[in-house]
N, C-alpha and C positions, 0 to 999 in steps of 0.2 A: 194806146199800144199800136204799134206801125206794126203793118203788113208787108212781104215784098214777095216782086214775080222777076222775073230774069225774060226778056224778050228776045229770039233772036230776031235781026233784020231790026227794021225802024217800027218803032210804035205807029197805032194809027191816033189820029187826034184824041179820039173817044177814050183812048187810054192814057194818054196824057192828062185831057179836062178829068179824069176820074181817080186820078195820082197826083201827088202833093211834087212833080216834077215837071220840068216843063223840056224841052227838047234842047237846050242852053243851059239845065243845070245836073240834066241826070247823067251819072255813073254810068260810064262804057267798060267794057272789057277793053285790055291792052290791043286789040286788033279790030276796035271798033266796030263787032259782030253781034255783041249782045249789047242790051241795055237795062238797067237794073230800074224797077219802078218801087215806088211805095206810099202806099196810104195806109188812113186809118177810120177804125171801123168796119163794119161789113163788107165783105169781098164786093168788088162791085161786076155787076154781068159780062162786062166786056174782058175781065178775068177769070172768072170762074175758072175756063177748060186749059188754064193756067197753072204751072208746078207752081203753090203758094209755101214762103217761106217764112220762119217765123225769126224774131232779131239774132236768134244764137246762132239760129241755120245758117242765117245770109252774112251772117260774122265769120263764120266757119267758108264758107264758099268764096268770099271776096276776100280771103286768104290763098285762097290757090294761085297756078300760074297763068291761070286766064287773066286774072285782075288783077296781080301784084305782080312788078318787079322782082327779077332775083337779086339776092342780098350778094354780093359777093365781099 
């Protein structure tokens, strides 16, 4: 089961080595301010003090207009 955190600004490495992402593959928001991470298993320390999102959540969030295009 995946975990995910929403970063703003750039991840530091330790978040990256401790995320199934790497800086080349992770999900930006449309204004390239946030960056979405995710792993699995146990939160890892460098996220903790981190909003953790669970699959539905960050299903529901990267539906908004940070992340999605608008449909016209």
């Amino acid at each position: 089961m995946s975990t995910y955190t929403v970063i703003t600004g750039e991840p530091t490495s330790e978040q990256y080595e401790a995320s199934s992402n790497s800086a080349s593959t992770a999900r930006r928001s449309l204004d390239q301010a946030q960056v979405l991470l995710e792993w699995s298993g146990d939160t890892p320390d460098c996220m903790a003090a981190l909003t953790i999102y669970t699959h539905a959540e960050i299903l529901v969030l990267m539906q908004g207009p940070e992340w999605t295009e608008p449909h016209e």
